[in-house]
C-alpha positions as CSV (number, residue, x, y, z in Angstrom):
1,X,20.2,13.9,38.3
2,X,17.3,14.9,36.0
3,X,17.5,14.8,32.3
4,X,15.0,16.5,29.9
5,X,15.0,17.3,26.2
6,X,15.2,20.9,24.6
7,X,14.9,20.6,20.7
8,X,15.2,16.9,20.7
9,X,18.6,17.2,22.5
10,X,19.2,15.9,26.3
11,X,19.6,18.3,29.1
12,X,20.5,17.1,32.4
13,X,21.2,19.1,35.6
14,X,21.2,18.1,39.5
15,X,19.7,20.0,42.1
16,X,22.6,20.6,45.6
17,X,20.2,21.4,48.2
18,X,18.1,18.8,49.4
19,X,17.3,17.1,52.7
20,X,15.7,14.0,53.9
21,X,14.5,11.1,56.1
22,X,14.1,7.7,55.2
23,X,13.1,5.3,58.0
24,X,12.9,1.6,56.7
25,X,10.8,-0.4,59.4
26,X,12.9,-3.5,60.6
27,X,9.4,-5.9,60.3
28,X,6.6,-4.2,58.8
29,X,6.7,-1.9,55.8
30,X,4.1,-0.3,56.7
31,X,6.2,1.3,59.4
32,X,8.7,2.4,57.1
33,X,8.2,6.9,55.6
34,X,10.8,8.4,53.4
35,X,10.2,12.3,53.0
36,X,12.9,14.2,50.5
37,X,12.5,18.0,50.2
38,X,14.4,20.1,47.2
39,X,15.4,23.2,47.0
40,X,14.4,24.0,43.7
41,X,16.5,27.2,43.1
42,X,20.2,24.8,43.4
43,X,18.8,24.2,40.0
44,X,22.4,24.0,38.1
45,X,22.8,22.2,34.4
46,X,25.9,24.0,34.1
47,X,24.4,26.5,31.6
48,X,24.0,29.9,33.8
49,X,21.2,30.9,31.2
50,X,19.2,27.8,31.6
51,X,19.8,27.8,35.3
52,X,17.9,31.2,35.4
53,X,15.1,30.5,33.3
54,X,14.4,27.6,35.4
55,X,14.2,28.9,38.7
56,X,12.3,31.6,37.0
57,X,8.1,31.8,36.6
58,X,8.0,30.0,33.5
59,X,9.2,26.5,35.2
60,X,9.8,26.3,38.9
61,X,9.0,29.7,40.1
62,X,11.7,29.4,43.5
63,X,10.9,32.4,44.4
64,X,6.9,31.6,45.1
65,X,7.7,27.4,45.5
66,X,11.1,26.8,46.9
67,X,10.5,23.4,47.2
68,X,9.9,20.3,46.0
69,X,8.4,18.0,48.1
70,X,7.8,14.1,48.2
71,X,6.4,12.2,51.0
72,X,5.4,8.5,50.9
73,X,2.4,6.8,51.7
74,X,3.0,3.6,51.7
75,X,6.5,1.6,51.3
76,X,6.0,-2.0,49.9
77,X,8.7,-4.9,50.3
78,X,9.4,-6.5,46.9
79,X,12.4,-8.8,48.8
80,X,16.1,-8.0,48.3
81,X,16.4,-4.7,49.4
82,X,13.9,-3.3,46.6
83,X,11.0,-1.6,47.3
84,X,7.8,0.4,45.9
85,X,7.6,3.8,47.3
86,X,4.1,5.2,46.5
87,X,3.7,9.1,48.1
88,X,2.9,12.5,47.0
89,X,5.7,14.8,44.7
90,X,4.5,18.4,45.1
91,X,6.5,20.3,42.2
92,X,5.2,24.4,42.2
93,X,1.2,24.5,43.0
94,X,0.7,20.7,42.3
95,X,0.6,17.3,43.8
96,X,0.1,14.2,42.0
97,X,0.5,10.7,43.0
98,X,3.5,8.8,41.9
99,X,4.6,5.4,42.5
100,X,8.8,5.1,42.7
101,X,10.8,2.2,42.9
102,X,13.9,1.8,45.1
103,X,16.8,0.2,46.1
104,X,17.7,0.1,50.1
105,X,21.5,-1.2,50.6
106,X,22.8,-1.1,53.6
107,X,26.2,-0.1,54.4
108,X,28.6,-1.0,56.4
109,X,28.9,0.9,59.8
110,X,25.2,1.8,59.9
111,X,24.8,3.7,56.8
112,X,23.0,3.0,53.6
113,X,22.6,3.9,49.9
114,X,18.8,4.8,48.5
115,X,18.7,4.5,44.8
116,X,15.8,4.7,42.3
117,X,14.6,6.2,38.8
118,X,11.2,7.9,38.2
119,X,9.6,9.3,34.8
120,X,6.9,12.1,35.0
121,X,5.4,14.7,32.8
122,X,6.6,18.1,33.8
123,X,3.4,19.8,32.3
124,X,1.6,17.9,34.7
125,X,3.4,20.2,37.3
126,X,2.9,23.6,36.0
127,X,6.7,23.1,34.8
128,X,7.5,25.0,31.3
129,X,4.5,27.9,31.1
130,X,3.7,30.2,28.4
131,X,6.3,29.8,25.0
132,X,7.5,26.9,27.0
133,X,4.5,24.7,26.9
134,X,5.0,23.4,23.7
135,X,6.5,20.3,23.6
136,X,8.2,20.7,20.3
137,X,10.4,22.7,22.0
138,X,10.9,21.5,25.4
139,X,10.1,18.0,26.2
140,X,7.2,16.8,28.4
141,X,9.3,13.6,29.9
142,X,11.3,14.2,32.6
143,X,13.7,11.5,33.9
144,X,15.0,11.6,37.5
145,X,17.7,9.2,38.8
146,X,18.9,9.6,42.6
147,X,21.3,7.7,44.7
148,X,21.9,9.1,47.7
149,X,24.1,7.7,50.5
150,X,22.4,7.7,54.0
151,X,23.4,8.2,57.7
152,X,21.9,7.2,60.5
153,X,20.2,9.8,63.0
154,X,21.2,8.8,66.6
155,X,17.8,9.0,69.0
156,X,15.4,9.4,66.0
């Protein structure tokens, strides 16, 4: 779920297409890669209007970026299932950096739960171009929250 601001109001959508692999190394974090892909288009906030202005050129251009892309480059233990994901987010024609922490649970029967909450500036992304740059209007901040429940991948 993301939430942004439009005249000082929250917005908050969730994106339905979206795939993954998270490996957590059993010994060494350093063994452990989580790569998430979105399909930026499964845009939905529940307002049609919005929905189409988004996936439009002015924000996440699906047609010429269908993705979003995160990949880590380093995963680092803080004890207790938490850890500090530090990779590249690729939003439209940019990646940046970002540092993300998470929460690894694992579930019963093989499964698990990864949970965490990131802040970024969309502007920083190319997201919200012409009119929609001004941040009187539209907000800068972005907040993402994701939990997302896990299954293990037999022979990978």
């Amino acid at each position: 779920m993301f939430t942004g601001t439009q005249a000082g109001a929250p917005v908050q959508g969730t994106f339905s297409d979206y795939d993954g692999r998270v490996c957590i190394g059993s010994g060494d974090p350093a063994d452990s890669r989580i790569r998430v892909s979105v399909r930026t288009a499964s845009v939905d906030t529940q307002l049609p209007e919005l929905d189409a202005a988004l996936r439009g050129p002015d924000f996440f251009d699906s047609a010429r970026w269908p993705q979003a892309v995160f990949e880590s480059e380093s995963v680092k233990s803080m004890g207790q299932g938490r850890y500090q994901v530090t990779g590249k987010l690729t939003l439209r024609d940019v990646t940046r950096e970002i540092s993300v922490p998470v929460r690894f649970t694992p579930a019963a029967g093989g499964g698990a739960r990864l949970a965490g909450r990131l802040s970024f500036a969309r502007l920083d992304y190319h997201i919200g171009l012409g009119q929609w740059a001004d941040t009187g209007w539209v907000g800068d901040r972005v907040e993402l929250a994701f939990s997302v429940a896990l299954k293990p991948v037999a022979g990978k």
